[in-house]
C-alpha positions in Angstrom: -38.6 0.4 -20.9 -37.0 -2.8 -20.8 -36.7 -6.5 -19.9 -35.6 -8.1 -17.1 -36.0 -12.2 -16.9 -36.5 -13.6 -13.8 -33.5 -16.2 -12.8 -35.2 -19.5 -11.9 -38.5 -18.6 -13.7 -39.9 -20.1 -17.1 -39.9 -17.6 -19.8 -43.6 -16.7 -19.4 -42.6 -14.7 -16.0 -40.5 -11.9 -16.4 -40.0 -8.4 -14.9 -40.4 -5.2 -16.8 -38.3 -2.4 -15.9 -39.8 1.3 -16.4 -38.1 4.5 -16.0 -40.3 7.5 -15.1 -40.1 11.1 -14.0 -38.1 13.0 -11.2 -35.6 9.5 -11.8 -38.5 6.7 -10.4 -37.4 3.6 -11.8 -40.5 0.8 -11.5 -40.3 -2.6 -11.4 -43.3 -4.8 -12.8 -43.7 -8.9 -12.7 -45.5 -9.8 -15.6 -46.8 -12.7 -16.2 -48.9 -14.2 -19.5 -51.1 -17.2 -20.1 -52.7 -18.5 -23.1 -55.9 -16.9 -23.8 -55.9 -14.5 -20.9 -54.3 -10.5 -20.2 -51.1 -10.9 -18.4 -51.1 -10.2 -15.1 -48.8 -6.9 -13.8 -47.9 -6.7 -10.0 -45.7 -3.8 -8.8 -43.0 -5.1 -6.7 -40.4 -2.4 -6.4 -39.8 1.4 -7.1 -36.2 2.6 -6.7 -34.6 5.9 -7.3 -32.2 6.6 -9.5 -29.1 9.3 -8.7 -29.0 12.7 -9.9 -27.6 13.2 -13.0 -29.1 15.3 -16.6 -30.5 12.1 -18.4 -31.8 10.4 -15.8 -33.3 7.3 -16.9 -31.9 3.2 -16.7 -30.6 1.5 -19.9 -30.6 -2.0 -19.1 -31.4 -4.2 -15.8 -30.6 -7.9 -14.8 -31.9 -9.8 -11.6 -28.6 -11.2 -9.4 -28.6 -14.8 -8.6 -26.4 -13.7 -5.7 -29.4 -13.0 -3.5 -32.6 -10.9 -4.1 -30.9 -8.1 -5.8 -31.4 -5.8 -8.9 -28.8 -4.7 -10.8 -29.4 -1.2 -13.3 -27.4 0.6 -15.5 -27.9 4.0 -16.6 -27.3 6.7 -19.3 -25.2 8.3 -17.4 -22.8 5.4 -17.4 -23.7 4.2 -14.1 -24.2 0.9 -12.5 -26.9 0.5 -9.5 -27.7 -2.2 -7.1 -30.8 -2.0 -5.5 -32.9 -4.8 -3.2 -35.5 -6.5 -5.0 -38.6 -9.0 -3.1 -38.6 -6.8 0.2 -42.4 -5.5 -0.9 -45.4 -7.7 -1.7 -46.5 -6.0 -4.2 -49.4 -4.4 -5.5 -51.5 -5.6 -8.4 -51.8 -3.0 -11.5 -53.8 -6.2 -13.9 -54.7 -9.0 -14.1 -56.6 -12.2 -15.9 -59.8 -11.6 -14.2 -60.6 -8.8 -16.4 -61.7 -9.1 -20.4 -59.7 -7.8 -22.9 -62.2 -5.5 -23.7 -62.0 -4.0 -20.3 -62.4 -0.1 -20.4 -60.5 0.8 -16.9 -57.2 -0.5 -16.1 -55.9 0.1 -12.6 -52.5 2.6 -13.0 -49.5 1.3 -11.3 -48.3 5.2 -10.8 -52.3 5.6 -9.2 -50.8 2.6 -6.8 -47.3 2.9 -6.2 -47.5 4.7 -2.9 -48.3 1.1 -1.4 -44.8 0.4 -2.4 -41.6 2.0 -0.5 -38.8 3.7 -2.8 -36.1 2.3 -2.3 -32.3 4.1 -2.5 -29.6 1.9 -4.0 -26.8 0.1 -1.9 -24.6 0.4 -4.2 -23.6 3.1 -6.9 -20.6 2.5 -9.6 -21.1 6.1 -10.7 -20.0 7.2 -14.4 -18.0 3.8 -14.4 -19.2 3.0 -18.5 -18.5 7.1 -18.8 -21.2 9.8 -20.5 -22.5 7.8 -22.9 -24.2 5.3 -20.9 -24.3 1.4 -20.3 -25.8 -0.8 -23.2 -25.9 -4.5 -21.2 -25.7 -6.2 -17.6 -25.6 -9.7 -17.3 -24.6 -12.9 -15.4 -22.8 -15.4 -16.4 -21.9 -18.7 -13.5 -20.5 -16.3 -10.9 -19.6 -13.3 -12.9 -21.6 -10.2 -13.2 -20.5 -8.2 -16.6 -21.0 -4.9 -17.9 -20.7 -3.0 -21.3 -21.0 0.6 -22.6 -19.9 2.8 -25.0 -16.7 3.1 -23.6 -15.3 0.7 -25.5 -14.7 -1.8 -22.7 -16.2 -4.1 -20.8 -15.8 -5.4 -16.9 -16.2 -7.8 -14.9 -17.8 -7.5 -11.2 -18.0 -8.8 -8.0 -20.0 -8.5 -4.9 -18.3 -7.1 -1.4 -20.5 -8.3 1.9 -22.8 -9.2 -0.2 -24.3 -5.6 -0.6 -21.4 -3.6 -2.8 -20.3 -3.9 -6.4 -16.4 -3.7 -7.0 -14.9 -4.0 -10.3 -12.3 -6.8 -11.0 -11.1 -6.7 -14.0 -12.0 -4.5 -17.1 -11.4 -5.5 -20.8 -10.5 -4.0 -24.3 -11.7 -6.4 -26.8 -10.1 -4.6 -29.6 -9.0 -1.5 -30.8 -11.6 0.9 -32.3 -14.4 -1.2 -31.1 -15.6 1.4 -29.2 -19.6 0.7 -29.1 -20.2 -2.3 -27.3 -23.9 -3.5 -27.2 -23.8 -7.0 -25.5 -22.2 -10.6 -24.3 -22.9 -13.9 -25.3 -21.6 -16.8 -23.7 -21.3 -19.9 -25.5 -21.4 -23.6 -24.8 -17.5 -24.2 -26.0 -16.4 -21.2 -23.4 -16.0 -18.8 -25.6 -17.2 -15.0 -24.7 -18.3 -13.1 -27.8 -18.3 -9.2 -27.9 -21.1 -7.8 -29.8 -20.9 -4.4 -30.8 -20.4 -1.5 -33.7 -16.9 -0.8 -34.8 -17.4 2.4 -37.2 -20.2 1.4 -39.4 -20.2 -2.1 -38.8 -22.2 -4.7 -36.9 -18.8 -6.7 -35.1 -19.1 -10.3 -33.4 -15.7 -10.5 -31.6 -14.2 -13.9 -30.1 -12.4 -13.1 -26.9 -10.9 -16.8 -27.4 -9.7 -16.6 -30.9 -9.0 -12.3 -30.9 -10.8 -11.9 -34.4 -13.6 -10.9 -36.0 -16.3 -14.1 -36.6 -18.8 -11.1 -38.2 -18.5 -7.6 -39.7 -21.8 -6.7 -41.3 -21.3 -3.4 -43.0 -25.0 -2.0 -41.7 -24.0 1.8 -41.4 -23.5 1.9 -37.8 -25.3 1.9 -34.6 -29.2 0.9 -34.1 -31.0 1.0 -31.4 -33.1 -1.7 -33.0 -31.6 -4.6 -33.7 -31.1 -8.5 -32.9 -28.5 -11.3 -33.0 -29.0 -15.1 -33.3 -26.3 -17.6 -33.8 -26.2 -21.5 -34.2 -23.3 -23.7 -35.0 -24.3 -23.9 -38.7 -25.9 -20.5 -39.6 -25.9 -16.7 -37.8 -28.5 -14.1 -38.4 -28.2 -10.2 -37.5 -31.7 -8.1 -38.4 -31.6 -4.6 -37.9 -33.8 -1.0 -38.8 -32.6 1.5 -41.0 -34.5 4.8 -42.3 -37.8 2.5 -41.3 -37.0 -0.7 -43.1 -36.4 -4.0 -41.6 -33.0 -5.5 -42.7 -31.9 -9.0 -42.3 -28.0 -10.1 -43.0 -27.8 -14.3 -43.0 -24.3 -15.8 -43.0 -24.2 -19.8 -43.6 -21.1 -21.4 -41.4 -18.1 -22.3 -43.2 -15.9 -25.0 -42.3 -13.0 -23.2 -40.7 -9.1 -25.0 -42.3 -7.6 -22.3 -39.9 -5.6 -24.2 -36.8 -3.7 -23.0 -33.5 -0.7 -25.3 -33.6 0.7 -22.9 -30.6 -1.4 -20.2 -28.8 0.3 -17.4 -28.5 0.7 -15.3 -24.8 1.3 -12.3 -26.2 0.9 -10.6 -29.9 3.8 -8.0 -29.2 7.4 -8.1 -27.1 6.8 -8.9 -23.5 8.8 -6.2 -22.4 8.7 -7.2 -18.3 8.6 -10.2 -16.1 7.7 -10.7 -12.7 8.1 -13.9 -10.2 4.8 -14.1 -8.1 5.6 -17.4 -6.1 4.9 -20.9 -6.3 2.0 -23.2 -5.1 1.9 -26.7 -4.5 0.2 -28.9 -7.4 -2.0 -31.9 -6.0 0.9 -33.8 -6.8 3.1 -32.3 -4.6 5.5 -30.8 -7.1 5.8 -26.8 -7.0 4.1 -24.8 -9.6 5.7 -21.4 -10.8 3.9 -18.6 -11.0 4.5 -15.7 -13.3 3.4 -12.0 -14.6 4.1 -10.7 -17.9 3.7 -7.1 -19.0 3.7 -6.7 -22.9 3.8 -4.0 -26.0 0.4 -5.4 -26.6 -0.8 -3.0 -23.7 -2.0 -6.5 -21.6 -0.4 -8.2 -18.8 -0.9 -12.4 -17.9 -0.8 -14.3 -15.3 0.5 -17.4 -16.2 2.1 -20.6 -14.4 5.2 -22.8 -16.2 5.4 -26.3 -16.1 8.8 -27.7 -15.3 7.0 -31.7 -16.4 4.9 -30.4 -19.6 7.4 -27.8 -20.7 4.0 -25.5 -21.9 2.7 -22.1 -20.5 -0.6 -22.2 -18.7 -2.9 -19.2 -19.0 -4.8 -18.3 -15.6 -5.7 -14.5 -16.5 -4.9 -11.7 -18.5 -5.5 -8.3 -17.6 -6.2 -5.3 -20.5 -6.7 -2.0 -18.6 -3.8 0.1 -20.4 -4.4 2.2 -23.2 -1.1 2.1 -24.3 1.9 -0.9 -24.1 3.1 -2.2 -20.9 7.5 -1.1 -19.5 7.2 -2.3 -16.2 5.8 -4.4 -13.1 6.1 -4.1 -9.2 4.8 -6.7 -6.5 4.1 -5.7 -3.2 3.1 -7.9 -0.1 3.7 -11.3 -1.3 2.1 -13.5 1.0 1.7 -17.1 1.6 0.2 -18.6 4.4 0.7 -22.3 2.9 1.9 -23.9 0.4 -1.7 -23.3 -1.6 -1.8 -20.0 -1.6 -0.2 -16.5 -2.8 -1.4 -13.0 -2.5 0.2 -9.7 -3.6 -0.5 -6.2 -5.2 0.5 -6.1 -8.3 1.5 -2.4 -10.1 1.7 -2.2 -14.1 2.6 1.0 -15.7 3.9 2.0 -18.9 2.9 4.6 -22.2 0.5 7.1 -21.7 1.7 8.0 -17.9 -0.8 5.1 -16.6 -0.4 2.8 -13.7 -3.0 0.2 -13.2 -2.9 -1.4 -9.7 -4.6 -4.9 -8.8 -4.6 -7.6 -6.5 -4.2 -10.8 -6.6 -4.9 -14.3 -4.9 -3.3 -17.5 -6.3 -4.3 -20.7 -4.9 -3.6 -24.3 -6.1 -6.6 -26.6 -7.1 -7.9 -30.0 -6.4 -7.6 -31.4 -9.4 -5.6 -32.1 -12.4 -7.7 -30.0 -14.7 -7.5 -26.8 -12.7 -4.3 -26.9 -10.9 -4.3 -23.2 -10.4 -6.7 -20.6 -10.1 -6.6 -16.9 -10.1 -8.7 -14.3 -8.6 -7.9 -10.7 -9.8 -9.8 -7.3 -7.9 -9.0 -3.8 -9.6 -7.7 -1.8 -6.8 -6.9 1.6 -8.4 -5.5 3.2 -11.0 -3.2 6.5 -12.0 -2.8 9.0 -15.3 -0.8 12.2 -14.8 -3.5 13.1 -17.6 -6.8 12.1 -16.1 -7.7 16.3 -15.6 -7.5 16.4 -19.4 -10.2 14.2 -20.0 -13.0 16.5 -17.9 -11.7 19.4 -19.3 -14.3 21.2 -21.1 -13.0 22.8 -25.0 -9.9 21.0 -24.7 -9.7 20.9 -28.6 -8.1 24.3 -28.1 -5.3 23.3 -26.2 -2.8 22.0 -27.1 -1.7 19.4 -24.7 1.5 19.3 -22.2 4.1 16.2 -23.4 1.3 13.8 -24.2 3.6 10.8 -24.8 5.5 10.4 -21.1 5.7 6.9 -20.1 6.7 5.2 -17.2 9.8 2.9 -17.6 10.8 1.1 -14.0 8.5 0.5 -11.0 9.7 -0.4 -7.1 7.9 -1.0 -4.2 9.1 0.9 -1.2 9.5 -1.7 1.5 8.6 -0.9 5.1 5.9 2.2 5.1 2.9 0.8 6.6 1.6 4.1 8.6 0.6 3.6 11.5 -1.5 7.0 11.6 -3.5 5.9 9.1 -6.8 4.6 9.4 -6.2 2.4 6.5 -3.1 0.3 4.8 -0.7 2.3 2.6 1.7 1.8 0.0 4.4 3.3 -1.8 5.7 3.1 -4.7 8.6 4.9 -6.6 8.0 5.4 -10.6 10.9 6.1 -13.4 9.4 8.5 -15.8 10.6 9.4 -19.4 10.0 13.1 -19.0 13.0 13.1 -16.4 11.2 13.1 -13.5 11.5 10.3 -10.4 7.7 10.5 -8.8 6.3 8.7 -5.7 3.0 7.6 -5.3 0.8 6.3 -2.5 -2.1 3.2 -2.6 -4.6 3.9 -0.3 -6.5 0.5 -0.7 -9.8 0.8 1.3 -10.5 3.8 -0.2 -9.4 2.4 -3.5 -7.0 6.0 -4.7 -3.4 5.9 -6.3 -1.9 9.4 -5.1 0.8 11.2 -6.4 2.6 12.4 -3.4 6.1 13.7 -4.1 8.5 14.4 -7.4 11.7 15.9 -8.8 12.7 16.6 -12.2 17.0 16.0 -10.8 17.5 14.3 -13.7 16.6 16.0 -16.3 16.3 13.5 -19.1 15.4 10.0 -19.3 15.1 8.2 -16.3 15.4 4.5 -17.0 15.6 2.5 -14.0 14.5 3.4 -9.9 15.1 0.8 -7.5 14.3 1.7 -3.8 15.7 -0.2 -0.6 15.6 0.0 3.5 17.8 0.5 5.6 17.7 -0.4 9.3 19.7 0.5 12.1 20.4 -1.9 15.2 18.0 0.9 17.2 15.3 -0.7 14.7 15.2 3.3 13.0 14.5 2.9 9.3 15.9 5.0 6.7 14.1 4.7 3.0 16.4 4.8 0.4 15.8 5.3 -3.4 18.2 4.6 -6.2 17.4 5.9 -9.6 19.4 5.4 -12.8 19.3 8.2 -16.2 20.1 7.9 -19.8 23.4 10.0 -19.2 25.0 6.8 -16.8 24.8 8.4 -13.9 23.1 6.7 -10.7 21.6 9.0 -7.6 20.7 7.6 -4.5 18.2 9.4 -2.4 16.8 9.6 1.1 12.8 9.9 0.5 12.8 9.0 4.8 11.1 12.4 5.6 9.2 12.6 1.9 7.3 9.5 3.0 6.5 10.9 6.6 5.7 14.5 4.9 3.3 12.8 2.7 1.9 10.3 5.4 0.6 13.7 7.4 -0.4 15.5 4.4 -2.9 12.4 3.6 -4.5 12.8 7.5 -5.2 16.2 7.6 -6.2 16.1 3.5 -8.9 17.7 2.7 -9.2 18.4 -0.7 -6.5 17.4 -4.0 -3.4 16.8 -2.3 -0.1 18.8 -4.0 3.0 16.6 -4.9 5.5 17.5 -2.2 9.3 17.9 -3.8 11.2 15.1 -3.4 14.6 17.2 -2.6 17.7 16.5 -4.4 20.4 13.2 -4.1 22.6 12.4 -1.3 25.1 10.9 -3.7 25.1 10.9 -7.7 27.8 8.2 -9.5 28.8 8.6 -13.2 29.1 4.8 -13.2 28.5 4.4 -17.0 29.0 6.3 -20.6 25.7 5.9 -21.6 22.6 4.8 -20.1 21.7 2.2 -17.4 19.5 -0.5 -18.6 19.7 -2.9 -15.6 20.0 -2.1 -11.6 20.0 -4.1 -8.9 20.8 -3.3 -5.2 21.9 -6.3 -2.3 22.3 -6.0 1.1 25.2 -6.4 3.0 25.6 -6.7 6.6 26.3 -3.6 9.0 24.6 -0.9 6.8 26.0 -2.0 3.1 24.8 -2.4 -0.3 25.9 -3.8 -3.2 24.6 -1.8 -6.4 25.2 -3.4 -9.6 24.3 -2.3 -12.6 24.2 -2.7 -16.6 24.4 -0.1 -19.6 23.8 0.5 -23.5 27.0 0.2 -24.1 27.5 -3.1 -22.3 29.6 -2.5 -19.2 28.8 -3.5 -16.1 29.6 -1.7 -13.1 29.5 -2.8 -9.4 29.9 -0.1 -5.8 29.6 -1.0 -2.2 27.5 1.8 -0.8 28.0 2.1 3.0 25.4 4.2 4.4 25.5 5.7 7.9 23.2 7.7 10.2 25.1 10.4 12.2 23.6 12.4 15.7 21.8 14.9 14.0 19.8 12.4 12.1 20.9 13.0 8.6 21.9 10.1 6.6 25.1 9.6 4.9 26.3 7.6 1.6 29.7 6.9 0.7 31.3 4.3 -2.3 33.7 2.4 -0.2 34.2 0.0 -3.7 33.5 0.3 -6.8 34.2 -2.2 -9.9 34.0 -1.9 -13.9 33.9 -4.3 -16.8 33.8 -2.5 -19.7 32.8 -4.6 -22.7 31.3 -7.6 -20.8 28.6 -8.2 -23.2 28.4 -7.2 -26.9 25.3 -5.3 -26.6 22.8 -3.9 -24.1 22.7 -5.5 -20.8 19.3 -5.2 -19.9 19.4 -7.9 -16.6 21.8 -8.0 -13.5 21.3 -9.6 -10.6 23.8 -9.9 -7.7 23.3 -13.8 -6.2 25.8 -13.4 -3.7 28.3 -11.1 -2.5 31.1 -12.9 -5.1 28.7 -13.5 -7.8 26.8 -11.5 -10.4 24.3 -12.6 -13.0 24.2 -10.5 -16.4 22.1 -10.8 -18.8 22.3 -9.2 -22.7 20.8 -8.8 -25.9 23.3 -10.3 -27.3 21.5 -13.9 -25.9 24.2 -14.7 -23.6 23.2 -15.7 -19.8 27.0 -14.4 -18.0 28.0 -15.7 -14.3 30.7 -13.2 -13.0 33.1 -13.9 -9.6 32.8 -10.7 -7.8 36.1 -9.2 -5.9 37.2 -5.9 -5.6 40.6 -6.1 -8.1 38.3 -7.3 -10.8 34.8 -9.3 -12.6 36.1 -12.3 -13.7 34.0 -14.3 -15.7 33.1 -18.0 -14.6 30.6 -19.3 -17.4 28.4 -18.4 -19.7 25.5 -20.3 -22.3 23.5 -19.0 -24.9 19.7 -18.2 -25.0 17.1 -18.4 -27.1 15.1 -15.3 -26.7 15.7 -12.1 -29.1 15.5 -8.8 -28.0 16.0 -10.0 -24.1 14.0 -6.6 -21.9 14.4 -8.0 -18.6 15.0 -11.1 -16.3 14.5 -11.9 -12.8 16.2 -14.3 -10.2 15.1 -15.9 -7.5 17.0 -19.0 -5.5 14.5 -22.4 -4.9 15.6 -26.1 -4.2 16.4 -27.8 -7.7 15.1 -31.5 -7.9 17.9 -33.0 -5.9 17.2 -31.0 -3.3 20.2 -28.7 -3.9 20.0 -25.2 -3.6 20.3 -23.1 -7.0 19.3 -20.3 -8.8 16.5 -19.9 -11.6 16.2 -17.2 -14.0 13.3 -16.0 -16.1 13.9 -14.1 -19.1 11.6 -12.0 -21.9 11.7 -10.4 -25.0 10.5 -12.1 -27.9 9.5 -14.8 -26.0 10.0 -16.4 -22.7 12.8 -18.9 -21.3 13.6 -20.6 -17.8 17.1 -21.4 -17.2 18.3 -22.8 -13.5 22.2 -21.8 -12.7 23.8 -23.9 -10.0 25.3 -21.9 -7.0 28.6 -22.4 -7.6 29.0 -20.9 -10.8 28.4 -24.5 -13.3 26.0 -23.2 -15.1 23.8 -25.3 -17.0 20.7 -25.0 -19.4 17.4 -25.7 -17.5 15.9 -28.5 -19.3 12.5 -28.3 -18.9 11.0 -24.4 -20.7 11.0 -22.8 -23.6 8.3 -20.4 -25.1 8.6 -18.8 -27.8 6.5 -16.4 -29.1 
């Protein structure tokens, strides 16, 4: 049993929800009045799916139409209509309390239909069930004993998706409940060990910890702004903890983005404010196992929060974006990919959009698309305490997008993406998006060791013929370059005449390998040239950079070709890792190194001759990205984002006088 209130409906009028045999779920409208029986109408009987303990755990009413949202002990979340019946009454306040018969609602319910659900989530809290739904303005939410909780959204109007899903904390793995509170905070009640745990999402500590023994299924939670009260049962007896507020001298001179090293940066776009001026849009990925969208203001100088994103398990190496779109100035889209520890790639997508007023400027709308582990089998494995398990720790450490694949045999939208893995492997993967799956479609294991950095590009002949190409960089220096062309049309026809798990075709081996540095390659960017070149540049551990024009050709038999027409070295261009390259133009290059110094290089085939070069502020630099805008003279120039520990904008003017951008730094 439990209760459901009724949205719009005083407190005397609610809805009990009752759970029967062969997985009959009832729905009841009670309603009481002073001095009188309450009356009981049926209004609803749904059935629940199959499953061993087949009964609902919690229920809410949707103000997003007359719909009834259940969650079960098998972890599952249900939508069923609600209002299509009249009803049948089962009591009422004509009769005495004294009253010997009372009509049966099960003697009655064949008046009412049974309904199926629209909608199933199934096993989305996992085996042990969900503990809460609720609504909150036009969020639906979810917890369970999963140790998360997510956030929902309706499709047409008749299908759940998830949007985003949230760790609160680590080891809080029993959570009960939600409360939203007046200052816009979201506490996370719940049972962390043997403790009762009130957890602010705002602040990211503890506000409670009642040592209580662990969890009840009896208990009850009431705060105030001066006093909080948690009662619970245990062995029979009624326990009541009482906590009197204290005046808090604690203070946020800066909020933080991140607790750990933001170890990857992305560019999204920029939107127009409502006062015209462009608003930068970025995505961080951290050691703190979350990612954030944020914007930077070049007025304000301070970093803007529009969402963060917690569905790893383990910290964050790398982002991709795919399909950035912008159909005005107010608007981006794109898919983003995370991945990182624990082989895990979380996909999502996301809209952008610039606001009306000052106070929102930006908003951001996030939808869970999909998401990957090379491990997932492990977890339904049954006695897999007497296993021992296969490389548990391989981690993802690069990302790219490959450009151009949009199937046409497919029924639905595709895309690939190329993945650098620590076990030495270079794997491809696939996003179906309507049918919301991340595939694993091809690999090799060329490398064998390390593979740091993957970078994949198109090439396209004046027939309009593509080629795919892949470029993938190893702890040992070298750099192989790839032709994955007939791997992604392999793969394309696998996925329409699939019928069960698809294999991982082979990926084949190199075209073209280049010992292009003693050690290994931090940094790796490709640009293309006209008529069928690229230039790859490229960064190491043992600070060298090294730059190769890569001609590729197509003969008559249809096999691609790669040769190095050129190929530059500066050994010793930085003092320490150079962990971000970017090639601005064909005569310039952009390095960046731990040793804080931002380097612009003139690019010509005799040698790398350095132009300028300014110090940084951010320790431990992991990555940067480029991209060219119109500076506030209406000049063209470059801006560079760069993280570590912390995050800095700098802007380098086109023609190699490079100057500081005045207007960012965060440090965190």
């Amino acid at each position: 049993l439990s209760w459901a209130p009724r949205p719009g409906l005083s407190p005397d009028a609610a809805a009990l929800l009752a759970s029967g045999p062969g997985g009959t779920l009832l729905c009841l409208d009670v309603t009481s009045s002073p001095g009188q029986v309450p009356a009981v109408r049926l209004t609803g009987r749904y059935q629940l799916p199959p499953c061993k303990q087949r009964w609902h755990t919690c229920g809410t009413f949707l103000p997003q139409g007359r719909l009834l949202l259940c969650g079960d002990r098998r972890g599952s979340l249900l939508l069923f209509p609600w209002g299509s019946s009249s009803g049948v009454a089962v009591g009422g306040s004509n009769r005495g309390a004294g009253s010997d018969s009372e009509p049966s609602c099960v003697a009655q319910d064949e008046a009412v239909p049974l309904e199926e659900p629209l909608s199933v989530l199934f096993g989305l809290h996992g085996k042990t069930g969900v503990t809460s739904v609720s609504c909150h303005r036009d969020g639906i939410y979810s917890t369970g004993r999963d140790g998360c909780y997510r956030q929902l959204g309706l499709r047409d109007a008749r299908h759940l998706e998830v949007l985003q899903r949230h760790r609160p904390c680590r080891g809080l793995q029993w959570i009960e409940e939600l409360r939203f509170t007046p200052d816009g905070d979201l506490l996370v009640l719940g049972f962390h060990a043997d403790n009762f745990v009130v957890w602010s999402t705002r602040s990211g500590e503890n506000l409670h910890c009642v040592p209580c023994g662990g969890g009840h299924r009896s208990w009850s939670y009431s705060s105030s702004p001066t006093a909080a009260a948690f009662a619970f049962i245990k062995r029979g007896d009624v326990m009541l903890y009482r906590d009197e507020a204290e005046p808090r001298e604690q203070r946020v001179l800066l909020p933080s983005l991140h607790g750990r090293e933001i170890a990857c940066v992305r560019r999204l776009g920029a939107v127009l404010a409502p006062d015209g001026h462009p608003t930068n849009i970025f995505i961080t990925g951290s050691e703190d196992t979350t990612v954030c969208v944020l914007t930077l203001s070049e007025v304000t100088r301070a970093a803007t929060l529009l969402a963060r994103l917690s569905d790893h398990i383990s910290s964050i190496r790398a982002l991709a974006l795919a399909g950035p779109a912008r159909p005005d100035g107010t608007q981006l889209c794109a898919t983003l990919f995370s991945a990182g520890g624990r082989a895990q790639i979380e996909c999502c997508r996301l809209r952008c959009a610039a606001g009306m007023g000052a106070e929102d400027a930006v908003s951001c709308h996030v939808a869970h698309l999909a998401s990957h582990r090379l491990d997932e089998h492990w977890d339904r494995m049954k006695n897999r305490h007497k296993l021992v398990k296969m490389d548990p720790e391989t981690r993802y450490m690069a990302l790219s997008v490959v450009r151009g694949t949009d199937a046409e045999q497919l029924p639905e939208p595709c895309t690939f993406l190329a993945a650098a893995c620590s076990d030495g492997s270079v794997r491809l993967f696939v996003l179906l998006e309507a049918a919301r799956k991340l595939l694993l479609v091809a690999e090799s294991f060329h490398h064998q060791r390390c593979v740091l950095k993957v970078e994949a590009f198109l090439h396209t002949r004046a027939e309009g013929e593509r080629r795919h190409l892949l470029c993938s960089a190893a702890t040992d220096g070298s750099i192989a370059f790839w032709d994955i062309t007939s791997t992604v049309t392999d793969a394309t026809n696998a996925l329409c005449h699939a019928e069960g798990e698809l294999q991982p075709l082979a990926l084949g081996t190199p075209l073209l390998s280049v010992m292009a540095h003693s050690c290994g390659v931090n940094s790796l960017h490709i640009h293309e040239w006209p008529e069928g070149r690229f230039l790859v540049a490229s960064g190491s551990d043992d600070g060298s950079i090294h730059v190769c024009l890569l001609e590729v050709t197509v003969g008559s038999d249809e096999g691609t070709c790669l040769r190095v027409l050129e190929r530059v070295a500066k050994p010793c261009a930085h003092a320490a890792h150079v962990t971000g390259i970017r090639v601005l133009r064909p005569d310039l290059v952009l390095s960046a190194s731990v040793d804080q110094r931002l380097t612009l290089w003139q690019l010509s085939w005799d040698s790398l001759e350095e132009l300028s070069s300014t110090f940084f502020h951010v320790p431990d630099l992991a990555e940067m990205d480029c991209w060219e805008a119109a500076g506030a003279g209406g000049e063209r120039c470059w801006y560079c984002v760069l993280c570590g520990q912390g995050l800095e904008l700098l802007r380098c003017a086109a023609l190699g006088a490079h100057s500081k951008f005045p207007s960012q730094d965060v440090i965190q």
